[in-house]
PDB file of N, CA, C and O in Angstrom:
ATOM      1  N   UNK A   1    -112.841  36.788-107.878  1.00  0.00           N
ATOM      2  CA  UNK A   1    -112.017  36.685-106.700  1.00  0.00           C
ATOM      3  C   UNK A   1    -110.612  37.164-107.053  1.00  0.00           C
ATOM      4  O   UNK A   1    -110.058  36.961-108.133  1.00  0.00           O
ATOM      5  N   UNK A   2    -110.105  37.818-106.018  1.00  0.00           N
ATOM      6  CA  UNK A   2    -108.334  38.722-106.531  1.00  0.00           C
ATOM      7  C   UNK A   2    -107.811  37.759-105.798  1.00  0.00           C
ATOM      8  O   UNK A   2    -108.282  37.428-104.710  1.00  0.00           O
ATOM      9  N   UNK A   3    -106.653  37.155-106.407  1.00  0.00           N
ATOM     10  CA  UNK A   3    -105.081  37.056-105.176  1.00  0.00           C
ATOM     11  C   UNK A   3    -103.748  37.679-105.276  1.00  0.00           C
ATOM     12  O   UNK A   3    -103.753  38.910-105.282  1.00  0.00           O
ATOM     13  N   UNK A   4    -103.062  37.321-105.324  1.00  0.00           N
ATOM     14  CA  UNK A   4    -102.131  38.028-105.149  1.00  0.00           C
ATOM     15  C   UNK A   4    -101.441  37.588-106.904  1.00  0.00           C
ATOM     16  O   UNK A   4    -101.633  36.614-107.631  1.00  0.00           O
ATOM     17  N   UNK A   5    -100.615  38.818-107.057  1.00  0.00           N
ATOM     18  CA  UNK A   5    -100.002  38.474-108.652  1.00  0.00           C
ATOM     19  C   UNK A   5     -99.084  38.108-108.789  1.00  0.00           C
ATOM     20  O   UNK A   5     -98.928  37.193-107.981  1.00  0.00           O
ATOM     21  N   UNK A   6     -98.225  38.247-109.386  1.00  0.00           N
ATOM     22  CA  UNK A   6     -96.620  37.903-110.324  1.00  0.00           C
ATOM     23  C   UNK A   6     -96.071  38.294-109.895  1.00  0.00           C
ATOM     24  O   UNK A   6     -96.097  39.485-110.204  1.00  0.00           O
ATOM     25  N   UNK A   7     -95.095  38.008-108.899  1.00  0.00           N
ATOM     26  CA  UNK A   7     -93.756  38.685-108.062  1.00  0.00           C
ATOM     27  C   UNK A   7     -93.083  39.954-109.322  1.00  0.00           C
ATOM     28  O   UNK A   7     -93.358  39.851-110.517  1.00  0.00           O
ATOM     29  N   UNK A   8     -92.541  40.646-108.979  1.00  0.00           N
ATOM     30  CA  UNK A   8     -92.183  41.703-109.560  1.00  0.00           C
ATOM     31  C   UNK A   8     -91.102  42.112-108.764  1.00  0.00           C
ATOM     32  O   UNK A   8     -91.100  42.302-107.548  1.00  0.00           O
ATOM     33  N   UNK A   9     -90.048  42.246-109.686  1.00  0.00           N
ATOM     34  CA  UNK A   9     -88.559  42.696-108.951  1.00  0.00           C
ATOM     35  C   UNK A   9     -88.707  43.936-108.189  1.00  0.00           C
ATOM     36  O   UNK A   9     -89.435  44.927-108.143  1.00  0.00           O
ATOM     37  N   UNK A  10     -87.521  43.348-107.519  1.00  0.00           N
ATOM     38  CA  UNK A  10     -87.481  44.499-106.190  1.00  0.00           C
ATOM     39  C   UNK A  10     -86.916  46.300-106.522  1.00  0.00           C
ATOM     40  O   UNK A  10     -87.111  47.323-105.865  1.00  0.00           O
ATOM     41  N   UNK A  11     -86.414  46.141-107.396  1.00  0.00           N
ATOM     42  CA  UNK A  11     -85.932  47.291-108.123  1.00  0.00           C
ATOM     43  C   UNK A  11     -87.131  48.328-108.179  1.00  0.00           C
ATOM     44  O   UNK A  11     -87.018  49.496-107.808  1.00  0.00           O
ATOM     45  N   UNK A  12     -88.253  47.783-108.668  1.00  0.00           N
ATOM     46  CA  UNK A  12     -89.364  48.685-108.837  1.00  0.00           C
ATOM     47  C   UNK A  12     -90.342  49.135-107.630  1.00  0.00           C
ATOM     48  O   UNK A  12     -91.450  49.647-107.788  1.00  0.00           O
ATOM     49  N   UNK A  13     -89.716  48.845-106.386  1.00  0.00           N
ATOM     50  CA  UNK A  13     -90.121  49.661-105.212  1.00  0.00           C
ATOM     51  C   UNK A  13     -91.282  49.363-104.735  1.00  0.00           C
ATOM     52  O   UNK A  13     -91.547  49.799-103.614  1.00  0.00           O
ATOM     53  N   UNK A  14     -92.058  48.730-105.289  1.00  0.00           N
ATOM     54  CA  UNK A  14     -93.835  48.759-105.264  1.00  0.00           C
ATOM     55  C   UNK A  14     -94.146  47.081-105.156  1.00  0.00           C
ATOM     56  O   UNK A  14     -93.467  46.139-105.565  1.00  0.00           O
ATOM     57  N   UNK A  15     -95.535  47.102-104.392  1.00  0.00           N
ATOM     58  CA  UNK A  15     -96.044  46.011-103.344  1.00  0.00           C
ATOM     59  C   UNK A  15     -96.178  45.213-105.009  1.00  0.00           C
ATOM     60  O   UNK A  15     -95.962  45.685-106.126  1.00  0.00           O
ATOM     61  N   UNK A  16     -96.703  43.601-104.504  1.00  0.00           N
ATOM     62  CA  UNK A  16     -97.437  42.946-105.552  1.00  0.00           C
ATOM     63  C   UNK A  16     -98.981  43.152-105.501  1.00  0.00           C
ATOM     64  O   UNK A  16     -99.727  42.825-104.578  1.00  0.00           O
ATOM     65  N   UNK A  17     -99.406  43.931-107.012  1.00  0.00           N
ATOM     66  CA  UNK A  17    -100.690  43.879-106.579  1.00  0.00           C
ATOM     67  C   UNK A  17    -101.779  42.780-107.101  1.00  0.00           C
ATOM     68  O   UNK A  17    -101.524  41.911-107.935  1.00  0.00           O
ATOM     69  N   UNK A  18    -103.251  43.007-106.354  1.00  0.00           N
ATOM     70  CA  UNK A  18    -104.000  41.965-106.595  1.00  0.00           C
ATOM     71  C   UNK A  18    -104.339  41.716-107.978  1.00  0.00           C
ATOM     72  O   UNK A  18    -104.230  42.696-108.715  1.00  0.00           O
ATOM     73  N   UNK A  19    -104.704  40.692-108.473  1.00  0.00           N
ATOM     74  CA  UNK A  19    -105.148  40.466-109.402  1.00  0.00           C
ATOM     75  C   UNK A  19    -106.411  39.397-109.900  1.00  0.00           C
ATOM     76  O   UNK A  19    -106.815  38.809-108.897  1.00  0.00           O
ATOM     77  N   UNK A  20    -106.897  39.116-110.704  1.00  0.00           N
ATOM     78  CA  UNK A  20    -108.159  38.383-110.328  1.00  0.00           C
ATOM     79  C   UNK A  20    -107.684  36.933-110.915  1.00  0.00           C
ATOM     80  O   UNK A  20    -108.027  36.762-112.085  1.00  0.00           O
ATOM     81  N   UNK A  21    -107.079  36.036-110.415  1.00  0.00           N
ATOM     82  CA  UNK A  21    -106.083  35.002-110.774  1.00  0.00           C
ATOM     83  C   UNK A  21    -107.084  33.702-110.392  1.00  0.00           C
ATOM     84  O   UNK A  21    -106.820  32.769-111.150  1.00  0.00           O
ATOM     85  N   UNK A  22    -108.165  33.363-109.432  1.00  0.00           N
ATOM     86  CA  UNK A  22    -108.978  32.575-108.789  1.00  0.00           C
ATOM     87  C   UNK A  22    -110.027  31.899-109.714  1.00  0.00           C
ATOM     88  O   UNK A  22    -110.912  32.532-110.289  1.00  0.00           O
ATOM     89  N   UNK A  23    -109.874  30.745-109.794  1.00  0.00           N
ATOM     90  CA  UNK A  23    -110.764  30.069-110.251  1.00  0.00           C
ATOM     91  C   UNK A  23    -112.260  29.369-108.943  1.00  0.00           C
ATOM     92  O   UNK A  23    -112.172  28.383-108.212  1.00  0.00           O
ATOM     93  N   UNK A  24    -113.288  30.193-109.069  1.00  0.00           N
ATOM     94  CA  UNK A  24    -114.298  29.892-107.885  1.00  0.00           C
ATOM     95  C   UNK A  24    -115.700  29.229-108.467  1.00  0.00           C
ATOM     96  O   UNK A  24    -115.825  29.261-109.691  1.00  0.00           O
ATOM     97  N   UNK A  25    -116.874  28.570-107.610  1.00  0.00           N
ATOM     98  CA  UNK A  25    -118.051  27.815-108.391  1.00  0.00           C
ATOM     99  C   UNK A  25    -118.681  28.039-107.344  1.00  0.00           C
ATOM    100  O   UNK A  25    -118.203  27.480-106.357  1.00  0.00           O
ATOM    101  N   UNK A  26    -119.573  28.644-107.175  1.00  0.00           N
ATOM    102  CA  UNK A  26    -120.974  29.195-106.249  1.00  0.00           C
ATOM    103  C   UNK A  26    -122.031  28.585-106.771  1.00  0.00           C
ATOM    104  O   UNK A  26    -122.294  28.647-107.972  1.00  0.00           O
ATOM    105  N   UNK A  27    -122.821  27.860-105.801  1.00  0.00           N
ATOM    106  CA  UNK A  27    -124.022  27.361-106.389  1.00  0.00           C
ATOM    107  C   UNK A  27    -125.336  27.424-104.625  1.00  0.00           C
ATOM    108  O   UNK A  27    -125.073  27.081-103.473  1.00  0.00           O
ATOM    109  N   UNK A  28    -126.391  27.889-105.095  1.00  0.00           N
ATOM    110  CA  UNK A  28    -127.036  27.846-104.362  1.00  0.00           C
ATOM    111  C   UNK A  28    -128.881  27.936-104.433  1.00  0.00           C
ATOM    112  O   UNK A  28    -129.556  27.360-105.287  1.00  0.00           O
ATOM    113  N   UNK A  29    -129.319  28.633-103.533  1.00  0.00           N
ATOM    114  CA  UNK A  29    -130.709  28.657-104.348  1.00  0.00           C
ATOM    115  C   UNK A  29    -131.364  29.741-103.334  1.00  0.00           C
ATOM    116  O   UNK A  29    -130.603  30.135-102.451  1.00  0.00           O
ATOM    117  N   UNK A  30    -132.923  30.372-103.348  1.00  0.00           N
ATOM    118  CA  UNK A  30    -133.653  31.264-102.918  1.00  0.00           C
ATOM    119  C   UNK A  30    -134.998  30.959-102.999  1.00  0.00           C
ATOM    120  O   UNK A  30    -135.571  30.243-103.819  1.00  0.00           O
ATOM    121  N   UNK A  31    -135.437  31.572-102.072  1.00  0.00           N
ATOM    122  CA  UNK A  31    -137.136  30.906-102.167  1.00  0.00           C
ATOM    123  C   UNK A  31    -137.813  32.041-101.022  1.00  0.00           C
ATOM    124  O   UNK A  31    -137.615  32.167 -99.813  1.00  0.00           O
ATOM    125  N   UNK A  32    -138.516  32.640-101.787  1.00  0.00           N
ATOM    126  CA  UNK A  32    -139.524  33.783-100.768  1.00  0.00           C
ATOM    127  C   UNK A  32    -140.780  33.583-101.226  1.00  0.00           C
ATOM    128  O   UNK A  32    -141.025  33.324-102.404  1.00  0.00           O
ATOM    129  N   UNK A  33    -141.710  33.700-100.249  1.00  0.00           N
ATOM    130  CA  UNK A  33    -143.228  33.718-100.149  1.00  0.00           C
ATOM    131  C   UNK A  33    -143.670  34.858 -99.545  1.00  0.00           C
ATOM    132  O   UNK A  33    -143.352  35.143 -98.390  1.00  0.00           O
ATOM    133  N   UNK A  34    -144.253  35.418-100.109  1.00  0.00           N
ATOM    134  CA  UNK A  34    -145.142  36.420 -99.397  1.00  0.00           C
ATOM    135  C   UNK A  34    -146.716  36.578 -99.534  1.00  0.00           C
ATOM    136  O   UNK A  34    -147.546  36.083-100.296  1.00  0.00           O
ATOM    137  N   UNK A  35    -146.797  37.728 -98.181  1.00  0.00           N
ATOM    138  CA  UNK A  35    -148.273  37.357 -97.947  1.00  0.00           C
ATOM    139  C   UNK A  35    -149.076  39.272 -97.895  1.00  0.00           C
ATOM    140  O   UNK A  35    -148.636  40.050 -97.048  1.00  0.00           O
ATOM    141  N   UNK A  36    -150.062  39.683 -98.762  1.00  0.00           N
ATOM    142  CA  UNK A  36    -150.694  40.528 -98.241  1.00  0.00           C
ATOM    143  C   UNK A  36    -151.870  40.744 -97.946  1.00  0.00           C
ATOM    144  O   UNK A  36    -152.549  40.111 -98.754  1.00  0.00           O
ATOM    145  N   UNK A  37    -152.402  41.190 -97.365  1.00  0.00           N
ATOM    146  CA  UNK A  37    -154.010  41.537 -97.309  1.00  0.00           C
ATOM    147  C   UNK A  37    -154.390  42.805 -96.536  1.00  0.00           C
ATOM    148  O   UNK A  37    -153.673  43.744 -96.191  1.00  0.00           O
ATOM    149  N   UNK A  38    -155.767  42.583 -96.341  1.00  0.00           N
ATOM    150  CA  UNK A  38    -156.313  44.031 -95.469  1.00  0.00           C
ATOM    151  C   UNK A  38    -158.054  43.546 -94.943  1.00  0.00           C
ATOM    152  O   UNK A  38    -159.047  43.095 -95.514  1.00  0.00           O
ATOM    153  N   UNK A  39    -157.721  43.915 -93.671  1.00  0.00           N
ATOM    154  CA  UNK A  39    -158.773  43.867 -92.879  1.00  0.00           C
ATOM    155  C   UNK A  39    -159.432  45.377 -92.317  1.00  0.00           C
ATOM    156  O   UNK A  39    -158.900  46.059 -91.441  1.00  0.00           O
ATOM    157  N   UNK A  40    -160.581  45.690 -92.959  1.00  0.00           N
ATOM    158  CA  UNK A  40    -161.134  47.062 -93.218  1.00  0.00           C
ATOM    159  C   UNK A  40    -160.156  48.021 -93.590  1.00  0.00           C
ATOM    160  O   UNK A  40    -159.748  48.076 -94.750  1.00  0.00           O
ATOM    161  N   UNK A  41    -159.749  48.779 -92.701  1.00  0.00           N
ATOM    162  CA  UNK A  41    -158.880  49.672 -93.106  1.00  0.00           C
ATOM    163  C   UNK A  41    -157.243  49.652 -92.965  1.00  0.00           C
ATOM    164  O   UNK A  41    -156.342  50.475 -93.126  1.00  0.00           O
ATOM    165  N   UNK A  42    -157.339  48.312 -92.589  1.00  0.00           N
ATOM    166  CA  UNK A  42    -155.837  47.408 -91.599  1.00  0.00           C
ATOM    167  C   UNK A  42    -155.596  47.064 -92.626  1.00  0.00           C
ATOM    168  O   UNK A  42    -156.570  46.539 -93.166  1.00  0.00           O
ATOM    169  N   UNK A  43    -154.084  47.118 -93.655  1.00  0.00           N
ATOM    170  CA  UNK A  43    -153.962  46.637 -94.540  1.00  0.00           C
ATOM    171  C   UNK A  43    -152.045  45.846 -93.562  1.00  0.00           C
ATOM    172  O   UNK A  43    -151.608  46.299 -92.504  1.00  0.00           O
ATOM    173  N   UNK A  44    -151.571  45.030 -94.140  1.00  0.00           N
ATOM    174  CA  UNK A  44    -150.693  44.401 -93.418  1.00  0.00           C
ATOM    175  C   UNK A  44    -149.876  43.264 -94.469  1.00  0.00           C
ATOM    176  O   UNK A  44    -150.395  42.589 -95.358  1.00  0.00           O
ATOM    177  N   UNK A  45    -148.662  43.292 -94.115  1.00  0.00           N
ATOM    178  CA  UNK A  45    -147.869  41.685 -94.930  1.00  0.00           C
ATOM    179  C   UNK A  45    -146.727  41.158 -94.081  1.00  0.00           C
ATOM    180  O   UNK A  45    -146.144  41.622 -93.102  1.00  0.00           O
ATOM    181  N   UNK A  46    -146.572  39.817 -94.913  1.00  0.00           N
ATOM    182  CA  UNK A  46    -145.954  38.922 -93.960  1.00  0.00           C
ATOM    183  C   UNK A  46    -144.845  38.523 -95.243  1.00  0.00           C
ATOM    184  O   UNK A  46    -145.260  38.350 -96.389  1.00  0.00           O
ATOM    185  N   UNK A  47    -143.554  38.417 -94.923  1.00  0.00           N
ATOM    186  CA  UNK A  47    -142.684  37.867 -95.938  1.00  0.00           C
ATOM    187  C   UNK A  47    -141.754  36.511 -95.347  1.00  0.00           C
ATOM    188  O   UNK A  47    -141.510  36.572 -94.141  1.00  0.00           O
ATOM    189  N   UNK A  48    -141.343  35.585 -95.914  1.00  0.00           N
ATOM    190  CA  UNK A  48    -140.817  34.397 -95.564  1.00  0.00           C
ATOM    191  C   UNK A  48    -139.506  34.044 -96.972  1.00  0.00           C
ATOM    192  O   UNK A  48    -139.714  33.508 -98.060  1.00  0.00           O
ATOM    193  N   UNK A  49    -137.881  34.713 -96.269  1.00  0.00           N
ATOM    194  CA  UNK A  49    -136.973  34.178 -96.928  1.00  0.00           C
ATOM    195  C   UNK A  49    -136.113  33.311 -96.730  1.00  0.00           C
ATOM    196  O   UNK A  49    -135.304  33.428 -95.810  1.00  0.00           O
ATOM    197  N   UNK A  50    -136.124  32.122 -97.674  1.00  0.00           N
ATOM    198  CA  UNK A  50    -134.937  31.107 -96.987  1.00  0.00           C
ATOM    199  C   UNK A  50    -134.073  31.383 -98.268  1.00  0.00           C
ATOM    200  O   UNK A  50    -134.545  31.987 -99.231  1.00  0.00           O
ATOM    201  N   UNK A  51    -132.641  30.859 -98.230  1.00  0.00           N
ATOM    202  CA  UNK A  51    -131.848  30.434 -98.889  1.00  0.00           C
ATOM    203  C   UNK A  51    -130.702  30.007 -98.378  1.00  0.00           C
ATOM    204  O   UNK A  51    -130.431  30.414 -97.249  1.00  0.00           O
ATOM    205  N   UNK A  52    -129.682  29.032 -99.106  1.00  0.00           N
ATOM    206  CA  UNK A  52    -128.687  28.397 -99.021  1.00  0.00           C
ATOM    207  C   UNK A  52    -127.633  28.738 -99.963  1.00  0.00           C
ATOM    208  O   UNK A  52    -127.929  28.858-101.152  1.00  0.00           O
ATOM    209  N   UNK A  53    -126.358  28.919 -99.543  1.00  0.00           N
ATOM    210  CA  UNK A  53    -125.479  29.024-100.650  1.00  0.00           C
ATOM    211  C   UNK A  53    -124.100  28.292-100.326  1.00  0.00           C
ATOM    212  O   UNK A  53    -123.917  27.878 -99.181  1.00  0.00           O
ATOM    213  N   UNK A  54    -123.109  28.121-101.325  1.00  0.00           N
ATOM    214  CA  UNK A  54    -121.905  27.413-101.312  1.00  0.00           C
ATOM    215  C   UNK A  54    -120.895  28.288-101.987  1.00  0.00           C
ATOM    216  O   UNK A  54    -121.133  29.026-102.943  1.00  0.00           O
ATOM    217  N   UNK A  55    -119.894  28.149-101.466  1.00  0.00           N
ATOM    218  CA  UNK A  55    -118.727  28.679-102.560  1.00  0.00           C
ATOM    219  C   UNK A  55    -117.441  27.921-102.285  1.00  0.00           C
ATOM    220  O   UNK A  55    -116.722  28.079-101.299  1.00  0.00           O
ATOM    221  N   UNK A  56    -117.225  26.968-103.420  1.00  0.00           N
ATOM    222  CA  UNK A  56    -115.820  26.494-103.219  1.00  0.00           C
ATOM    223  C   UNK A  56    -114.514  27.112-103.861  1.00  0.00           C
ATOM    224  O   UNK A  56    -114.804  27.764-104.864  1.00  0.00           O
ATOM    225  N   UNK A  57    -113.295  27.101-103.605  1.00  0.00           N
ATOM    226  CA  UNK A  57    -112.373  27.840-104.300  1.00  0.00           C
ATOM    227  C   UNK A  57    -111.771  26.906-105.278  1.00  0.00           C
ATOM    228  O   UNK A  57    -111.056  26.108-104.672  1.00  0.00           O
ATOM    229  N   UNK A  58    -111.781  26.699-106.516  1.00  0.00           N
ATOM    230  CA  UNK A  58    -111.080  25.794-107.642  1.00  0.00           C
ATOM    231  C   UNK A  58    -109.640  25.361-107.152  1.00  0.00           C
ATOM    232  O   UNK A  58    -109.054  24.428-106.601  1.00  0.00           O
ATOM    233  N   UNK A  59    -109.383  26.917-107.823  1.00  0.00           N
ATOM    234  CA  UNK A  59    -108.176  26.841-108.007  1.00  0.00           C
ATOM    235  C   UNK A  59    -107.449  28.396-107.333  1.00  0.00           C
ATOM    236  O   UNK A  59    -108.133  29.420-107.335  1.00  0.00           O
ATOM    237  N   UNK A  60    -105.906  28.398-106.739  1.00  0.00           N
ATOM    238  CA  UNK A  60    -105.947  29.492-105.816  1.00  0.00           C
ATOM    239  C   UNK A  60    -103.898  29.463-106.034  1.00  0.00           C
ATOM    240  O   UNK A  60    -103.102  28.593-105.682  1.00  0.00           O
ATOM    241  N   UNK A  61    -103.705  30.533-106.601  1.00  0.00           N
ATOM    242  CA  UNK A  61    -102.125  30.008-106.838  1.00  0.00           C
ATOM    243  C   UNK A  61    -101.454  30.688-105.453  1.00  0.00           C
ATOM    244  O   UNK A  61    -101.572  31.857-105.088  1.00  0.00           O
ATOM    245  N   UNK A  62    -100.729  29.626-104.807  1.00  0.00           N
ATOM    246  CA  UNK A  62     -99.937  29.541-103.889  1.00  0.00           C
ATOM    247  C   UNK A  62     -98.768  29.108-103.628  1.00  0.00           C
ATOM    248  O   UNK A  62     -98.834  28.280-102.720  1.00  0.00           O
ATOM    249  N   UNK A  63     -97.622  29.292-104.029  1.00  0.00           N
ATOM    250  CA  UNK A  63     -96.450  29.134-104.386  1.00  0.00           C
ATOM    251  C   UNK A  63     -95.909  28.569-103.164  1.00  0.00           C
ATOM    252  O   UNK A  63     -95.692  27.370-102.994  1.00  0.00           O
ATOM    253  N   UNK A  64     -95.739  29.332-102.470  1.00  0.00           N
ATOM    254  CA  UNK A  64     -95.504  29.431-101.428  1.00  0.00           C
ATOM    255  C   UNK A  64     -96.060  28.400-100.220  1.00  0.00           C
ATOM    256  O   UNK A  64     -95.342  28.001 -99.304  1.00  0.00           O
ATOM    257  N   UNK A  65     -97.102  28.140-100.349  1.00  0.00           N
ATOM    258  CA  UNK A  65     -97.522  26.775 -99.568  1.00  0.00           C
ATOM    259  C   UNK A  65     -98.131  27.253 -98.358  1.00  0.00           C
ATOM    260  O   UNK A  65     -98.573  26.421 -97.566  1.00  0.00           O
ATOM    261  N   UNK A  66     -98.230  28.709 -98.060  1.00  0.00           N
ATOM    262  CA  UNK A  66     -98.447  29.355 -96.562  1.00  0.00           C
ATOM    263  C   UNK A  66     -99.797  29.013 -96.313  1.00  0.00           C
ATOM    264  O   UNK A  66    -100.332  29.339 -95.253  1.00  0.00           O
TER     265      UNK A  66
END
């Protein structure tokens, strides 16, 4: 995850850029079943995907409070 970086004096003309500063923890899971077969010359499938996921943000530096 990027946020924003290290203020950098104004002298040097140029934006603050991103940086990958974020502390993040994703946890989740996946589960597919599938199905094939064939009836004479009918061949055919069936697929079934679930999943769930999370992502919390740790830590996120915000100085600023915005």
């Amino acid at each position: 995850m990027v946020g924003p970086g290290q203020e950098l004096p104004t002298i040097l003309g140029i934006a603050v850029p991103n940086v990958n500063n974020l502390n993040m923890t994703s946890k989740g899971w996946e589960l597919q079943v599938s199905w094939r077969d064939q009836i004479r010359d009918f061949r055919y499938g069936v697929t079934l995907a679930l999943s769930d996921n999370q992502v919390v943000i740790d830590k996120y530096p915000n100085p600023s409070k915005i």
